[in-house]
C-alpha positions as CSV (number, residue, x, y, z in Angstrom):
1,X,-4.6,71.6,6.8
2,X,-2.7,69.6,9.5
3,X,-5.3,67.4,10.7
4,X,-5.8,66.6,6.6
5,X,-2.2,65.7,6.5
6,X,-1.8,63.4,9.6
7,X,-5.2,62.1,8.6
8,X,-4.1,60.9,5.4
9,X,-0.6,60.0,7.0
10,X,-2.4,57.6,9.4
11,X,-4.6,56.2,6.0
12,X,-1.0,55.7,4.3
13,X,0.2,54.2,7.3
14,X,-2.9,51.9,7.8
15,X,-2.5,50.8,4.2
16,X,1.1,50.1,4.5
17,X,0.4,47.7,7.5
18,X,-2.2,45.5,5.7
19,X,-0.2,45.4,2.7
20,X,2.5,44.4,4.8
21,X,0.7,41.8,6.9
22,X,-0.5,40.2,3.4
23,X,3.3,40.2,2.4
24,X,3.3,38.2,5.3
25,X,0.1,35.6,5.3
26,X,1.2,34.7,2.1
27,X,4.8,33.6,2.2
28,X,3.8,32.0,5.9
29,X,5.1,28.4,5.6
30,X,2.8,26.9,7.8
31,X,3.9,23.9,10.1
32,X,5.1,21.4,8.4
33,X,4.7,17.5,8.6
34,X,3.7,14.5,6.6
35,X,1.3,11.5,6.1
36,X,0.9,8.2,8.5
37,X,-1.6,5.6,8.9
38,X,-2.2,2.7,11.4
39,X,-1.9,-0.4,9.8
40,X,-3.4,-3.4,10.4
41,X,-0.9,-6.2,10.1
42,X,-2.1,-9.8,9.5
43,X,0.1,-13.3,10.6
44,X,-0.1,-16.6,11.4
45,X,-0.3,-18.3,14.6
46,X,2.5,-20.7,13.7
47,X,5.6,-21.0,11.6
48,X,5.0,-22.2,8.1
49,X,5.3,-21.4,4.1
50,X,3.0,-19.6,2.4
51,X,1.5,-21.1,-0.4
52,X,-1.1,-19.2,-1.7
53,X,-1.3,-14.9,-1.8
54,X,-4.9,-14.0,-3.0
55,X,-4.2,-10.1,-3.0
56,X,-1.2,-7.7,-4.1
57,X,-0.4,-4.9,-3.0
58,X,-2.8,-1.8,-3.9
59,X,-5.9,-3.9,-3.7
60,X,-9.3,-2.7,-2.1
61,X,-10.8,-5.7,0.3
62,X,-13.5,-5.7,2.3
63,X,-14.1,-7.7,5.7
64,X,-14.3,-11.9,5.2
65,X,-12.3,-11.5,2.2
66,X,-9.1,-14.6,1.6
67,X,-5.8,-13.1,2.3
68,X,-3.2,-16.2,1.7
69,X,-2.9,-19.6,3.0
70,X,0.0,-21.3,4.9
71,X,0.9,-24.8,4.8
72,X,-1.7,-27.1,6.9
73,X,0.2,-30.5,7.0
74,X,1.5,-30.3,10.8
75,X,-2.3,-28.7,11.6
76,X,-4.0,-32.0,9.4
77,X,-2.4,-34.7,11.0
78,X,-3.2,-33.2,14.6
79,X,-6.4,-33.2,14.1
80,X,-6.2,-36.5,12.7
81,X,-4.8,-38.1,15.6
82,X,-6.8,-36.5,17.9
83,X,-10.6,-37.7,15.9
84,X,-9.0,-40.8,16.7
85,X,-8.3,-40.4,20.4
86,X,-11.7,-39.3,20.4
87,X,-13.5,-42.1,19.0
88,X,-11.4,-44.2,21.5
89,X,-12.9,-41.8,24.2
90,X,-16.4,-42.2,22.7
91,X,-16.2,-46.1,23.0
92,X,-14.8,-46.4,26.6
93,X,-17.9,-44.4,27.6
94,X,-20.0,-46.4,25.6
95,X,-19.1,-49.7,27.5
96,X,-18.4,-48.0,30.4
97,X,-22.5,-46.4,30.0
98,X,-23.6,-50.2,29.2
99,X,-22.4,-52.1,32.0
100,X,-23.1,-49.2,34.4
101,X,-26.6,-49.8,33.6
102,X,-26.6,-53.6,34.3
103,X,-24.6,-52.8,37.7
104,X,-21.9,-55.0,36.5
105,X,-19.7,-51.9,36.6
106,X,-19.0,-49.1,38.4
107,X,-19.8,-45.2,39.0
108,X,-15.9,-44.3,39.4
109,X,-15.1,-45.9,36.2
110,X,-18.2,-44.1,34.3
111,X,-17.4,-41.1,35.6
112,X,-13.5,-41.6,34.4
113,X,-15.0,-42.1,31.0
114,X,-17.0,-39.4,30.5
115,X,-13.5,-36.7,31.8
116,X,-11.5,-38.7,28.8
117,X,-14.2,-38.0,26.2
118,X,-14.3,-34.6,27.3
119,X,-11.0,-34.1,27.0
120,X,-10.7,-35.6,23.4
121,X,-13.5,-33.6,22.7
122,X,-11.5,-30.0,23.5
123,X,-8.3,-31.4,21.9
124,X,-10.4,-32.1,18.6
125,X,-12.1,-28.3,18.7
126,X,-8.7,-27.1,19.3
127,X,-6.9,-29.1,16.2
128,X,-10.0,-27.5,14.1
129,X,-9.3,-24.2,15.2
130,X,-5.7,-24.1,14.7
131,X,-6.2,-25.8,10.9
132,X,-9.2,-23.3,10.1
133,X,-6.0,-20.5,11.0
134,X,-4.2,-21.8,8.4
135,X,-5.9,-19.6,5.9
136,X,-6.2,-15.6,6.8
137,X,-8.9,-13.5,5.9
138,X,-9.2,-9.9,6.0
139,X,-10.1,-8.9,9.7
140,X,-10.7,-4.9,8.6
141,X,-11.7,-3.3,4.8
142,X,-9.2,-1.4,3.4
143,X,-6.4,-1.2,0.9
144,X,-3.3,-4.0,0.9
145,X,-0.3,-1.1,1.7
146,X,2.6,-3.9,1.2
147,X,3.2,-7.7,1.5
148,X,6.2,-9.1,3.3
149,X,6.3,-12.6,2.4
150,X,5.2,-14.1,-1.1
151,X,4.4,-17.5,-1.9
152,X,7.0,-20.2,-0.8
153,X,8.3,-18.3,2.0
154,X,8.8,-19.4,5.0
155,X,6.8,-16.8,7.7
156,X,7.9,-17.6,11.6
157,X,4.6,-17.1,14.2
158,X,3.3,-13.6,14.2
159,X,5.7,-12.1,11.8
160,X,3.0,-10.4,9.5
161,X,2.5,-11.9,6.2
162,X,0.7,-8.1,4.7
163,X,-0.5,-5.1,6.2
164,X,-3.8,-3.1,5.4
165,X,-4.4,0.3,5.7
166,X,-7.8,1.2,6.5
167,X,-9.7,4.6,5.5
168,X,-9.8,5.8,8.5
169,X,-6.9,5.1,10.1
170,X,-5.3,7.7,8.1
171,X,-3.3,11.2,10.2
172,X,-1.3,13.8,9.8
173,X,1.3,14.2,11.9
174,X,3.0,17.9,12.2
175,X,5.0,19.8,15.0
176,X,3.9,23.6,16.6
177,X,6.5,25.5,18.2
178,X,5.7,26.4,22.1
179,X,4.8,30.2,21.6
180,X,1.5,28.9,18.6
181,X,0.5,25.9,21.2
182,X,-1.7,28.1,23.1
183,X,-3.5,28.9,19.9
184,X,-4.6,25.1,19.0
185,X,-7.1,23.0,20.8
186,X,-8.5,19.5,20.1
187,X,-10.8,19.7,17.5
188,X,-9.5,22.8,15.6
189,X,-10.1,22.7,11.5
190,X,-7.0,22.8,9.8
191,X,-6.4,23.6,6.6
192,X,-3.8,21.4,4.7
193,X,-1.8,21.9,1.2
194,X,0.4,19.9,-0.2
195,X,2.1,19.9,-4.4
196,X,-0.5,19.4,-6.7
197,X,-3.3,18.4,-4.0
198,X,-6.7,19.4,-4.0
199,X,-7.3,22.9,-2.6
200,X,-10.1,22.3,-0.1
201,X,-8.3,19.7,2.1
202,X,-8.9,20.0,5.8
203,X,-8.1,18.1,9.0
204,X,-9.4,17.6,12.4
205,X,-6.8,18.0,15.3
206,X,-7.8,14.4,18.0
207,X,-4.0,14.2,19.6
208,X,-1.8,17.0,21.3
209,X,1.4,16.0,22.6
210,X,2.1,17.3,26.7
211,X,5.7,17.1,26.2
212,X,8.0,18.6,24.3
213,X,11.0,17.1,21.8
214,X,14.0,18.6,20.6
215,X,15.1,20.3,23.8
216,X,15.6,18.9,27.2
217,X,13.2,19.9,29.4
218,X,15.0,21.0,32.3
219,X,16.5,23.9,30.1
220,X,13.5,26.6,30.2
221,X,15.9,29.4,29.4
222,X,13.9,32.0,27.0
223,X,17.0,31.2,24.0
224,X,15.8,27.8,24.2
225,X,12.3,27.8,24.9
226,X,12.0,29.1,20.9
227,X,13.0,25.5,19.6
228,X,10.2,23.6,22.0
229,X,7.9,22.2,19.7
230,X,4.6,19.7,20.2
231,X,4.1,16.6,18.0
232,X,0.1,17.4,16.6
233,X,-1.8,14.9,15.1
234,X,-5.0,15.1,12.9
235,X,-7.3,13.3,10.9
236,X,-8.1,14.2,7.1
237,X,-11.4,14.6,5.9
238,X,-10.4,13.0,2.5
239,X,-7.9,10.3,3.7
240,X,-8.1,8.8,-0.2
241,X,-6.9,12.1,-1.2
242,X,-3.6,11.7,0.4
243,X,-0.4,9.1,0.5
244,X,1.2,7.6,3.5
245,X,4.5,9.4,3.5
246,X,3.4,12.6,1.8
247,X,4.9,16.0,2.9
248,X,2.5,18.6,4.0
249,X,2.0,22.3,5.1
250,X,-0.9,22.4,8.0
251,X,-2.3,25.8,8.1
252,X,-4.7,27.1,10.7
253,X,-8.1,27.8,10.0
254,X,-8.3,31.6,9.1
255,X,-12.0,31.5,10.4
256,X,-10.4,31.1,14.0
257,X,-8.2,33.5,14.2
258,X,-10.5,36.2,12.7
259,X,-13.1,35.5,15.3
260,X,-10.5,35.7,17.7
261,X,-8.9,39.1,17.3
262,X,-11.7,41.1,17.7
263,X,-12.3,39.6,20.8
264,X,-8.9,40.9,21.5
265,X,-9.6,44.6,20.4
266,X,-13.1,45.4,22.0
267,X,-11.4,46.0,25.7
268,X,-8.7,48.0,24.4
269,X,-11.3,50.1,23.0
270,X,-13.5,50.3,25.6
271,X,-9.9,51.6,27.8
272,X,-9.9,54.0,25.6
273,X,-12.9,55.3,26.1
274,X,-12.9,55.1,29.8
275,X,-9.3,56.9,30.0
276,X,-11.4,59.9,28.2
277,X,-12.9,61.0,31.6
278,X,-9.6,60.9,33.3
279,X,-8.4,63.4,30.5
280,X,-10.7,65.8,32.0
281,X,-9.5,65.7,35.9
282,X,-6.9,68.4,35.0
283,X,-10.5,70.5,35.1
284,X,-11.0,69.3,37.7
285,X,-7.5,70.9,39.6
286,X,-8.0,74.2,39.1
287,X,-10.0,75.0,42.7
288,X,-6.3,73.6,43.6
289,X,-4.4,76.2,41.5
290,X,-6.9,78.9,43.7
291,X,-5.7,77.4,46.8
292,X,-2.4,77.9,46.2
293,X,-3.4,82.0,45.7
294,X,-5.3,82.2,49.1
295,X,-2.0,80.8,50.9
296,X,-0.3,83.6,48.8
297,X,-0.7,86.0,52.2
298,X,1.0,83.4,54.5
299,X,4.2,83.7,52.4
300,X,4.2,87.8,53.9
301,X,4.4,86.7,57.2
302,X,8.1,87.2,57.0
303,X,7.4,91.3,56.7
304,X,6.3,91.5,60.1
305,X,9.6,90.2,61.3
306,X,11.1,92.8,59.5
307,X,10.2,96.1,62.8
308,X,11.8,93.4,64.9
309,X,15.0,94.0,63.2
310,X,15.0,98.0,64.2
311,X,14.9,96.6,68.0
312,X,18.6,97.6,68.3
313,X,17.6,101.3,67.3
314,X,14.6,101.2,70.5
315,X,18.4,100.4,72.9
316,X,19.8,103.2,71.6
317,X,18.6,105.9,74.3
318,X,19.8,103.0,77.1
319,X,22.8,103.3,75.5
320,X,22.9,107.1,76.0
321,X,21.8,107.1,79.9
């Protein structure tokens, strides 16, 4: 009857710990964190005012596609004056070509004319290049996330007129205390949850911070050591599923930790098991306990002392003489 009633107290026991540890799992907050995304921001090269915005925010664009325009006056009449410093250039060497050929002129001043036209030729590439960046297209596909500066504004050089958030350049940033670090790895599933989100949202981990925030670390004291927490950073497997700026609960992947606990358990088991031989060395003693009765004898070794004390009684007739 005992070993029926600690068997079922061990099966209460048992039952009460899984209960409790699904108590537990399922009011677990997780680590929290929110949404990010690397945006691409496109500006000008130079000052000017904007005078024509082909997107708004929320629009899908893909690569090529016209962003906005700035004002090409200043670019225009560059260019402009430079064509005509070229033509200039193109004529010198023309006549300086010409009488080179009759011998009426001479190397020096031939080879001075072809350096100029060279040189009006790079000023008139460069005027072209600055005009054709007067008008921005859409270096990456992805979605307009906000616009800075709408038509008739005046944008200085590389302030960004609009920023685009691509796809894929979506992550999750979240912090992990010090004492669940050593349980996350680069490349870990996560799952994520956030309100009214889809239930099947997951995350890769790509970034793990080596430093710690929100404690100095020279204090490594064990009080503190409980508020040391990494920055972690992941990448969602459906970034159109999610907002920039969204709260979120990372959860790890129960998979993991399953596959790591028994791990954990087979060599306590297999202690146990070896521990059972040394349960039977007491067995093993009792040769000891028999050695202990063979000295038994020794211990009368005092009893043959005991005639010596009558000696006095043997110097009793000396006594008498």
């Amino acid at each position: 009857m005992m070993s029926s009633r600690t068997f079922l107290r061990m099966a209460a026991a048992i039952v009460l710990v899984v209960s409790l540890a699904g108590c537990t799992n399922r009011r677990d907050p997780g680590f929290q964190g929110w949404v990010e995304a690397d945006m691409i921001f496109v500006s000008p090269d130079e000052f000017g005012r904007v005078t024509t915005l082909h997107v708004r925010e929320g629009d899908e664009v893909k690569i090529g596609d016209p962003l906005y325009s700035v004002d090409d006056d200043l670019q225009l009449a560059d260019l402009n004056q430079n064509k005509a410093m070229l033509a200039n250039a193109q004529q010198s060497y023309d006549r300086a070509s010409s009488l080179r050929k009759t011998g009426a002129g001479t190397q020096a001043t031939l080879d001075a004319a072809v350096s100029e036209l060279r040189v009006a030729e790079a000023r008139v590439t460069t005027s072209e290049t600055r005009l054709a960046r007067r008008k921005a297209f859409a270096p990456v596909a992805g979605t307009i996330q906000q616009i800075y500066f709408r038509e008739g504004e005046m944008v200085a050089a590389q302030r960004p007129v609009l920023s685009i958030m691509p796809p894929g350049n979506m992550k999750l940033r979240f912090f992990v205390p010090e004492t669940e670090l050593p349980k996350l790895s680069i490349g870990d599933e996560v799952r994520v949850t956030c309100d009214n989100c889809a239930p099947d949202l997951t995350a890769k981990i790509y970034f793990i911070s080596t430093t710690a925030e929100y404690t100095p670390p020279v204090i490594y004291s064990l009080d503190e050591r409980n508020k040391l927490v990494y920055l972690i950073q992941a990448r969602p497997s459906r970034p159109d599923a999610l907002r920039v700026g969204q709260p979120i609960s990372v959860y790890l992947n129960p998979r993991a930790s399953d596959a790591k606990t028994p791990e954990a358990k087979t060599p306590e088991a297999k202690t146990s098991e070896a521990r059972t031989p040394e349960a039977k060395t007491p067995e093993a003693k009792t040769p000891e306990a028999k050695t202990s009765d063979s000295k038994s004898p020794d211990i009368k070794t005092p009893d043959f002392k005991a005639p010596d004390i009558k000696t006095p009684d043997i110097k009793s007739p000396v006594a008498e003489e």
